[in-house]
VEXRO-949157 format. One record per residue (C-alpha): residue number from 1; x, y, z; residue in three letters. Coordinates in Angstrom, 3 decimals. Example, Ala and Ser with C-alpha at 12.3 -4.5 7.8 and 13.67 -1.06 7.14 Angstrom:
<pts>
<pt><num>1</num><c1>12.300</c1><c2>-4.500</c2><c3>7.800</c3><residu>Ala</residu></pt>
<pt><num>2</num><c1>13.670</c1><c2>-1.060</c2><c3>7.140</c3><residu>Ser</residu></pt>
</pts>
This chain:
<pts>
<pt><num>1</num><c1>-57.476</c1><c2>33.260</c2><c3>-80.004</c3><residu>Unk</residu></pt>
<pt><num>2</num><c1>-57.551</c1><c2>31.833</c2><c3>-76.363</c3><residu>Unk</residu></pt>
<pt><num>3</num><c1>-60.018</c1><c2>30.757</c2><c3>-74.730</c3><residu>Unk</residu></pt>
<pt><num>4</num><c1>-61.305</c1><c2>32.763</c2><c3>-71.891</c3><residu>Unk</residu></pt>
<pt><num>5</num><c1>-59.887</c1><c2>31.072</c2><c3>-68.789</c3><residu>Unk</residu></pt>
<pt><num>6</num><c1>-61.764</c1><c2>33.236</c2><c3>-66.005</c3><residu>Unk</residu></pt>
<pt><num>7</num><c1>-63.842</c1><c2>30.651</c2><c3>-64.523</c3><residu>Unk</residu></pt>
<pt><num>8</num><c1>-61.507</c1><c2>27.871</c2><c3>-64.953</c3><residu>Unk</residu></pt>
<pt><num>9</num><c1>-59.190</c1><c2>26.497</c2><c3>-62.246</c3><residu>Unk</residu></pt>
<pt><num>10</num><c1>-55.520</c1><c2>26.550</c2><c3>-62.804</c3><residu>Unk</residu></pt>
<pt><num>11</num><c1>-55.448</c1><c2>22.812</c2><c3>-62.522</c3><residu>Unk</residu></pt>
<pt><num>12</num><c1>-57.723</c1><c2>22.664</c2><c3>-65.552</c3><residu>Unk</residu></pt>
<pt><num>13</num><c1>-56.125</c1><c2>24.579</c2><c3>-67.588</c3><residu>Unk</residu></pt>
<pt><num>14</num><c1>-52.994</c1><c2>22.837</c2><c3>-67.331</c3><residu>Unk</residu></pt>
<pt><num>15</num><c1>-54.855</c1><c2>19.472</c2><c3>-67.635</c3><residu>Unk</residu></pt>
<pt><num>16</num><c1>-56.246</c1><c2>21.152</c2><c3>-70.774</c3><residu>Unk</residu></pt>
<pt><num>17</num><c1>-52.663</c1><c2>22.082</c2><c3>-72.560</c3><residu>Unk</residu></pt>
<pt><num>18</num><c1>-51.381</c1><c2>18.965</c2><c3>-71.196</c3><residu>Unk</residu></pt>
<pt><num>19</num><c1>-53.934</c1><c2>17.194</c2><c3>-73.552</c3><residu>Unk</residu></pt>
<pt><num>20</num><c1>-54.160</c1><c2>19.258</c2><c3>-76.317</c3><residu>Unk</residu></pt>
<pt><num>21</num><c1>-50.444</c1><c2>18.969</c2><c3>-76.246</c3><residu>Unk</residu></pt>
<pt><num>22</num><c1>-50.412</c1><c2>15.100</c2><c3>-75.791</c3><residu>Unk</residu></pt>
<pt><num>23</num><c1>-53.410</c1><c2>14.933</c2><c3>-78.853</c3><residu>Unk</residu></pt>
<pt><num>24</num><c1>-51.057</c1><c2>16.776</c2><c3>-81.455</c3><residu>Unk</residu></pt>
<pt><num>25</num><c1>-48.350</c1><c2>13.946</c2><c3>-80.542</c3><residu>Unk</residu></pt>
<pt><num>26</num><c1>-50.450</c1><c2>11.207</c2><c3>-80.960</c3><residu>Unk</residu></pt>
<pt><num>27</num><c1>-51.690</c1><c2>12.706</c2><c3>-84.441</c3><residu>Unk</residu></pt>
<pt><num>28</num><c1>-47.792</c1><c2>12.942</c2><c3>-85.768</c3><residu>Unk</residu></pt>
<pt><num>29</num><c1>-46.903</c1><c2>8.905</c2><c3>-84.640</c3><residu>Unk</residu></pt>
<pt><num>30</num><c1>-47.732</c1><c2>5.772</c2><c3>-87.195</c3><residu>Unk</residu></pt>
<pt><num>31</num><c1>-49.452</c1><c2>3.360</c2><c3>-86.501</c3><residu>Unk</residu></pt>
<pt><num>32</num><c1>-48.066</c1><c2>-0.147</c2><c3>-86.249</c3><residu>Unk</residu></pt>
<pt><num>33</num><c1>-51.272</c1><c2>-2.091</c2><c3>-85.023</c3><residu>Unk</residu></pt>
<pt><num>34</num><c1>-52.974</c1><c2>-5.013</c2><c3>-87.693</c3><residu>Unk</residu></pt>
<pt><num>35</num><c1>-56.372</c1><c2>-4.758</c2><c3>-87.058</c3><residu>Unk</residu></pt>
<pt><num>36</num><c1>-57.790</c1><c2>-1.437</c2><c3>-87.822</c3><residu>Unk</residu></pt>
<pt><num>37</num><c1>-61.108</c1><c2>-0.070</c2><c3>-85.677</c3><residu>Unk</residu></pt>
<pt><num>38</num><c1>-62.806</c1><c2>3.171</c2><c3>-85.697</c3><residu>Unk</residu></pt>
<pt><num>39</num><c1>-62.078</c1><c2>5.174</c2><c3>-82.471</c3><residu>Unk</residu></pt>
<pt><num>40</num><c1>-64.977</c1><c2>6.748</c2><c3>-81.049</c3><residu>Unk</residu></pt>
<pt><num>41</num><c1>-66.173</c1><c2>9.434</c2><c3>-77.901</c3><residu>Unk</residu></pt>
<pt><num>42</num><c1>-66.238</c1><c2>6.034</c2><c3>-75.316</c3><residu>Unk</residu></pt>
<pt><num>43</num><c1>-62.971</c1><c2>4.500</c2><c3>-75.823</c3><residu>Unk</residu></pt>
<pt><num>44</num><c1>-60.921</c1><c2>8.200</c2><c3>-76.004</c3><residu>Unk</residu></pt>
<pt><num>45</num><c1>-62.759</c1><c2>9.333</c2><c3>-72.638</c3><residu>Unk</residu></pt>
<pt><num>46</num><c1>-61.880</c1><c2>5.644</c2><c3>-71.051</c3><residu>Unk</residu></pt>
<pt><num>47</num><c1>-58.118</c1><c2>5.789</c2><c3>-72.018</c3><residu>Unk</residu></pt>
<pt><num>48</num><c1>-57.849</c1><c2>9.439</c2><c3>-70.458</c3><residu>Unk</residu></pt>
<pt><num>49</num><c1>-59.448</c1><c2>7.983</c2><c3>-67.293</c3><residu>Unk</residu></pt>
<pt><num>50</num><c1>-57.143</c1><c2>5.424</c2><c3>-67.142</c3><residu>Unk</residu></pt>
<pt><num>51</num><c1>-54.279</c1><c2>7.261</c2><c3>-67.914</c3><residu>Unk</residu></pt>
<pt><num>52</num><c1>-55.055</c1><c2>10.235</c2><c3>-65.969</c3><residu>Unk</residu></pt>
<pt><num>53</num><c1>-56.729</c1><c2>8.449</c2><c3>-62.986</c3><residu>Unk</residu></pt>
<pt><num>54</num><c1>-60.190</c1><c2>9.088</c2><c3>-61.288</c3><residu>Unk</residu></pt>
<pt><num>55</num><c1>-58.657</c1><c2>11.120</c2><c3>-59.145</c3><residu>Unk</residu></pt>
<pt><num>56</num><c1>-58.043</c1><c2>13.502</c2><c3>-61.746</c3><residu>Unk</residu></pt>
<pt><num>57</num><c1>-60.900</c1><c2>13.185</c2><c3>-64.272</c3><residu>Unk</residu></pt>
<pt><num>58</num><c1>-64.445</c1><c2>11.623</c2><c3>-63.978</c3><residu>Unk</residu></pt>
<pt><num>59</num><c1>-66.151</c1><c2>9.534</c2><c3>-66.892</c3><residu>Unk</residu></pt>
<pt><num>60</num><c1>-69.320</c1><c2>10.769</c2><c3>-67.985</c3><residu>Unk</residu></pt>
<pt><num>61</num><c1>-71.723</c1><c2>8.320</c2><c3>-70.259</c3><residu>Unk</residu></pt>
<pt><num>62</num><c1>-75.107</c1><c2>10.311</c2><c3>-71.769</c3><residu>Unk</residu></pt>
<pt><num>63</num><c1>-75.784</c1><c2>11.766</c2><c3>-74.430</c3><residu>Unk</residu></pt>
<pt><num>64</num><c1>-76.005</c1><c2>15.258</c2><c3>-76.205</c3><residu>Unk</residu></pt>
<pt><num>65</num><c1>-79.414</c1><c2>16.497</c2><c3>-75.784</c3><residu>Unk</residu></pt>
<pt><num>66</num><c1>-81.456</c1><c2>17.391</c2><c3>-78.633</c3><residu>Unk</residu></pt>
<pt><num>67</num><c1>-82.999</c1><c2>20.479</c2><c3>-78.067</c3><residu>Unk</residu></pt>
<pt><num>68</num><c1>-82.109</c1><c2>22.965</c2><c3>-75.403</c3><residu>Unk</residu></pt>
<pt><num>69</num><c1>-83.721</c1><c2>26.084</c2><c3>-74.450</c3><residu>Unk</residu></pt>
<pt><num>70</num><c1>-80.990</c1><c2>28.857</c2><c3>-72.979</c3><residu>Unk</residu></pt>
<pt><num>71</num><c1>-82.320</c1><c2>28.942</c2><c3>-69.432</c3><residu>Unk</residu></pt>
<pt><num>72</num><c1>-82.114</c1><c2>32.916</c2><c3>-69.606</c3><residu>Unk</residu></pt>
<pt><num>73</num><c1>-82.035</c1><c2>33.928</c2><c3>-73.968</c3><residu>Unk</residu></pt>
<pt><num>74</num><c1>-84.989</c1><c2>31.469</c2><c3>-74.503</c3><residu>Unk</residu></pt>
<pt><num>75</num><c1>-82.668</c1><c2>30.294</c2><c3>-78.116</c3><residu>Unk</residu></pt>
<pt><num>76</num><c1>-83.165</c1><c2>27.128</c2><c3>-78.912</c3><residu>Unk</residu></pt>
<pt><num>77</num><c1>-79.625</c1><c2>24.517</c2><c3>-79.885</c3><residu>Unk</residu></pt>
<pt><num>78</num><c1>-79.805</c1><c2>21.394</c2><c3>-81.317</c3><residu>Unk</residu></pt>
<pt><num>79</num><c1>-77.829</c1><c2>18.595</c2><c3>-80.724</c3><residu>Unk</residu></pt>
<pt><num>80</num><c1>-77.090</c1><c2>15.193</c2><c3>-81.361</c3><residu>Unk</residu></pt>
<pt><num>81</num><c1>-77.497</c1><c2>11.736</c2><c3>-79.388</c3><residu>Unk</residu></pt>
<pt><num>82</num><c1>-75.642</c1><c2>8.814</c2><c3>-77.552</c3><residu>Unk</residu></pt>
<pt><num>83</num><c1>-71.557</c1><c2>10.782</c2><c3>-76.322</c3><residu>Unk</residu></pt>
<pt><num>84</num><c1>-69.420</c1><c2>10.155</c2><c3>-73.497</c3><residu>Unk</residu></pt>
<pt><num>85</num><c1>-67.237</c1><c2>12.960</c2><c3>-71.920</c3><residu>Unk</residu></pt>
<pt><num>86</num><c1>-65.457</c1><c2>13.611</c2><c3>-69.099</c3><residu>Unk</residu></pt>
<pt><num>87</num><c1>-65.400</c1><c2>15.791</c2><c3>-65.951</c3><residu>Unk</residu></pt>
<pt><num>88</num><c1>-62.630</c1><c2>17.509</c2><c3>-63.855</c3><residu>Unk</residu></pt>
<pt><num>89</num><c1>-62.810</c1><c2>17.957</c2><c3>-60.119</c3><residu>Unk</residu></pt>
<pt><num>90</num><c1>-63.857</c1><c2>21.446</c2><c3>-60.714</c3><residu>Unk</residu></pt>
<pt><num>91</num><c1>-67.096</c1><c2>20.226</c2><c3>-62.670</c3><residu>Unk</residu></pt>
<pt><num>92</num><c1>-65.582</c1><c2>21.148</c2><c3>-65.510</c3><residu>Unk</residu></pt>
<pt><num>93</num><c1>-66.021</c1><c2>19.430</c2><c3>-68.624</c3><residu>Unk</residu></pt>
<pt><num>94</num><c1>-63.084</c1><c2>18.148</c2><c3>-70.974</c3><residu>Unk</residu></pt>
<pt><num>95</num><c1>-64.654</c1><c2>17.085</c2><c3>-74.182</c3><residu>Unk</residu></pt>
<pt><num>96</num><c1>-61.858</c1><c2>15.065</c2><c3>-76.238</c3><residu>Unk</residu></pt>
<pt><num>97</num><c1>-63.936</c1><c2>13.672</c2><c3>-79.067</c3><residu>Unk</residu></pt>
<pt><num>98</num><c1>-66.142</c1><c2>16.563</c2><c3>-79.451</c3><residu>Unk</residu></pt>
<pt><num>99</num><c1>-69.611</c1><c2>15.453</c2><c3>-81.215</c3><residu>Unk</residu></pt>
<pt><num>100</num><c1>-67.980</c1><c2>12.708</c2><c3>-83.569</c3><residu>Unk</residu></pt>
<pt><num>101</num><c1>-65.256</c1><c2>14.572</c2><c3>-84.250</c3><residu>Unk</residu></pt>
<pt><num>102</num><c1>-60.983</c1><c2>13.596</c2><c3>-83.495</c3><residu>Unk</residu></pt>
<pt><num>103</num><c1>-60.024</c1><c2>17.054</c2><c3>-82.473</c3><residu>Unk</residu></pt>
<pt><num>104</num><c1>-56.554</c1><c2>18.012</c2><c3>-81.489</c3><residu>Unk</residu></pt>
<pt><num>105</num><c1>-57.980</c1><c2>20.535</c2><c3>-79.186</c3><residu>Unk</residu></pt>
<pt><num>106</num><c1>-60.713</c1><c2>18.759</c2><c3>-76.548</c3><residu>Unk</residu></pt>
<pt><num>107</num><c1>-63.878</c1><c2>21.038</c2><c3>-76.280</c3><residu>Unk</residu></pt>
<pt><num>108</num><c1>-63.625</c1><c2>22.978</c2><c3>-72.821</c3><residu>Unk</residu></pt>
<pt><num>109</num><c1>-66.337</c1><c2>24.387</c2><c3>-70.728</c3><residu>Unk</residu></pt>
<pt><num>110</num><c1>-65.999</c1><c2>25.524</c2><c3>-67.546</c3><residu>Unk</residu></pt>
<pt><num>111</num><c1>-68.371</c1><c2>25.307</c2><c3>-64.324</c3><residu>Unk</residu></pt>
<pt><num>112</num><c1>-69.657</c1><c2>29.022</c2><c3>-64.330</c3><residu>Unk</residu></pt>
<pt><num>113</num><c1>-70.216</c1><c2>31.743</c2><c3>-65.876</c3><residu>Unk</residu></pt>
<pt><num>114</num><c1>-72.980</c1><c2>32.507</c2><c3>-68.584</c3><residu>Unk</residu></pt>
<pt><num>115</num><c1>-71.644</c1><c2>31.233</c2><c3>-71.395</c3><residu>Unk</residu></pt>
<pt><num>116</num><c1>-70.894</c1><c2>27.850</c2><c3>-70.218</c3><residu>Unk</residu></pt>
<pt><num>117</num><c1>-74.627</c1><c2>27.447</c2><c3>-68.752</c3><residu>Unk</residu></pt>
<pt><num>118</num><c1>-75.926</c1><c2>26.546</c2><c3>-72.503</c3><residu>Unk</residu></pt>
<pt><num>119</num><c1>-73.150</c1><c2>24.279</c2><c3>-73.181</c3><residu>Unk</residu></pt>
<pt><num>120</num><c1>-73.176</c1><c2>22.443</c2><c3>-70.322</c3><residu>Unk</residu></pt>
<pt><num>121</num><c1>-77.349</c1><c2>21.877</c2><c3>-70.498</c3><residu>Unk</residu></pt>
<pt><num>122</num><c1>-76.284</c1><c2>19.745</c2><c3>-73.642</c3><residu>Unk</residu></pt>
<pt><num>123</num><c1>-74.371</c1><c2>17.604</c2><c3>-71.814</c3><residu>Unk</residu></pt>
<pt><num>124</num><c1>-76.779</c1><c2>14.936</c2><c3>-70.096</c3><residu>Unk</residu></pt>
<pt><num>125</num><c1>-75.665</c1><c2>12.386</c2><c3>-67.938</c3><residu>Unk</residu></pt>
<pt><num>126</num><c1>-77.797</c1><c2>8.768</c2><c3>-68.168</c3><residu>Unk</residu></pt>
<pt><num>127</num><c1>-75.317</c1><c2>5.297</c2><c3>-68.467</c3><residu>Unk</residu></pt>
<pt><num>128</num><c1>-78.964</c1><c2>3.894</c2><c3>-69.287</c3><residu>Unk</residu></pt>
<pt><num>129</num><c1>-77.892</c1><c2>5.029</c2><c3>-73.031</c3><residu>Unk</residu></pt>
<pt><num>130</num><c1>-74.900</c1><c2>2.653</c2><c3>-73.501</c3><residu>Unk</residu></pt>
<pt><num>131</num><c1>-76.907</c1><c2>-0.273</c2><c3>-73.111</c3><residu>Unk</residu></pt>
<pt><num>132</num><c1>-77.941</c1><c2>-0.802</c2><c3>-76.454</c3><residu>Unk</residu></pt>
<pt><num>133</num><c1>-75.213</c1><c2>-3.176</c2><c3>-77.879</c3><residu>Unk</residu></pt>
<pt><num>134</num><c1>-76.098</c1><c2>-2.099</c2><c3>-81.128</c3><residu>Unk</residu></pt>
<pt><num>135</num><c1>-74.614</c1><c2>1.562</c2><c3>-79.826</c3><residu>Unk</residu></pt>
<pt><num>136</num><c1>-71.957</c1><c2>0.689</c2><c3>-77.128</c3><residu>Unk</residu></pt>
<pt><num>137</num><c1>-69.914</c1><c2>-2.830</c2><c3>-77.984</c3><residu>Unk</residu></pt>
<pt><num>138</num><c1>-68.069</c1><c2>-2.947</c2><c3>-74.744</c3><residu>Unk</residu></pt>
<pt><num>139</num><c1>-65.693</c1><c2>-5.291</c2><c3>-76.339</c3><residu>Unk</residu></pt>
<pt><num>140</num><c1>-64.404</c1><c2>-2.844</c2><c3>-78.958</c3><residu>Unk</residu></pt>
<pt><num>141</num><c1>-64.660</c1><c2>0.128</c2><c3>-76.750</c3><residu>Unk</residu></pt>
<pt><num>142</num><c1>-62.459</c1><c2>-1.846</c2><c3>-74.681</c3><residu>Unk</residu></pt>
<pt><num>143</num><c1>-59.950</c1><c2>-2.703</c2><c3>-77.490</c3><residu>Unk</residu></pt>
<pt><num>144</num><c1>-59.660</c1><c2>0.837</c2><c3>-78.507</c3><residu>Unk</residu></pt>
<pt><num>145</num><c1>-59.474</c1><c2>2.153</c2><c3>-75.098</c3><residu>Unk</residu></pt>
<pt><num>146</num><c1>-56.587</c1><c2>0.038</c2><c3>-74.359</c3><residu>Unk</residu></pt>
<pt><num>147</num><c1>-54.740</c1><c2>0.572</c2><c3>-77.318</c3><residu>Unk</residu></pt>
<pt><num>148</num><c1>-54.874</c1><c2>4.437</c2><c3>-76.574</c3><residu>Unk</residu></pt>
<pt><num>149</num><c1>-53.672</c1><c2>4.031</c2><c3>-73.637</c3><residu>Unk</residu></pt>
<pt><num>150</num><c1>-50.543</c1><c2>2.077</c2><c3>-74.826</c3><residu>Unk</residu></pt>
<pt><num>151</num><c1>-50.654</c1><c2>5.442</c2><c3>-77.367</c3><residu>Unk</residu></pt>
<pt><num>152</num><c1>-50.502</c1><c2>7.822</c2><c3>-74.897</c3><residu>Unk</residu></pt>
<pt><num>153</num><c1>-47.874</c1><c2>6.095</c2><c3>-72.799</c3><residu>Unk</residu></pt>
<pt><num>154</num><c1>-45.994</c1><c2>6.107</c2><c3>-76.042</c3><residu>Unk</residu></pt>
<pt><num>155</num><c1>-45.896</c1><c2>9.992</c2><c3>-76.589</c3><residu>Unk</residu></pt>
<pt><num>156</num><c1>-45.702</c1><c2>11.116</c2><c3>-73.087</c3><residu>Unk</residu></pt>
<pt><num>157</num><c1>-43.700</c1><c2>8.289</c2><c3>-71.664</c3><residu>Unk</residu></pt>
<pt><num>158</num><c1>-45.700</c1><c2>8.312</c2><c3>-68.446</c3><residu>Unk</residu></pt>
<pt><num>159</num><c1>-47.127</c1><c2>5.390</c2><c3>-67.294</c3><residu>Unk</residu></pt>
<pt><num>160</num><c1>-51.195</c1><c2>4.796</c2><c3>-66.675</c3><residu>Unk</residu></pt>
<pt><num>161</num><c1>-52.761</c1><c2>5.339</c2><c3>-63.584</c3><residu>Unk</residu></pt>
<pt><num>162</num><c1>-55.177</c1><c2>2.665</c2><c3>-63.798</c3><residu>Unk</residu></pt>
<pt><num>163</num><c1>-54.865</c1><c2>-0.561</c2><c3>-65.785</c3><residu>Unk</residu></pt>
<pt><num>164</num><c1>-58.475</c1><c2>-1.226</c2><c3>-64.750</c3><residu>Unk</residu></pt>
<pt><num>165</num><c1>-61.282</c1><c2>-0.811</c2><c3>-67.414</c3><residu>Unk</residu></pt>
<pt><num>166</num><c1>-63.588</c1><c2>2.099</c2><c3>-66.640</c3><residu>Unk</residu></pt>
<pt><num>167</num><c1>-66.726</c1><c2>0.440</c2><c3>-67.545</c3><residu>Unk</residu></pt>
</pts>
């Protein structure tokens, strides 16, 4: 089943194949590196910025909100804490790591329409979150960001927009 694509702009959906596409590659290659280190939401959205470029995608640093009411059905959701995501120009958002979870397929919600309104309440943005050390060690994030980047290259054989770290 496909998603519906009716609010989304063409742009996005490509962007969206392109990276399901370029995730399913980077599942099939080995891994040659020596010093293993879990990959997380922060250092997967910082290597697509940097790959893809800010003109293409914003970073987004929050955190899943907890509780949500449906601004229209009243239902209550319940979430989790501390994520980073990203945006698209359209204000649509491209989750790759999808609540703690290495998906092949990023989570995709569009800008409109009604279903996308409860999602997208989950999704708060606040950069005050990542600066706990204890929950955001900018030096690993770093090291894993850059390493998927070098990953990505790898598969696609594009080269990065940015080499610059997306703090």
């Amino acid at each position: 089943m496909y998603p519906k694509f009716e609010y989304f702009t063409e742009e996005d959906v490509d962007l969206y194949y392109e990276m399901c596409a370029t995730f399913h590659k980077l599942h099939l290659i080995k891994t040659n590196r020596k010093k293993l280190f879990s990959v997380n939401c922060h250092s997967i959205c910082r290597a697509l910025v940097m790959f893809y470029g800010t003109d293409t995608l914003t970073l987004c640093d929050g955190y899943i909100s907890e509780v949500v009411v449906h601004p229209r059905s009243k239902e209550k959701v319940h979430g989790m804490g501390i994520h980073s995501w990203l945006k698209t120009n359209a204000g649509s958002i491209l989750d790759p790591y999808p609540v703690g979870m290495y998906s092949v397929c990023p989570v995709f919600v569009a800008n409109a329409g009604d279903e996308s309104e409860i999602i997208k309440a989950r999704y708060v943005e606040d950069p005050s979150q990542l600066d706990d050390p204890e929950f955001f060690d900018v030096d690993s994030v770093s090291e894993q960001a850059y390493y998927q980047v070098a990953r990505l290259e790898e598969v696609t054989g594009k080269t990065r927009a940015s080499s610059t770290w997306i703090s």
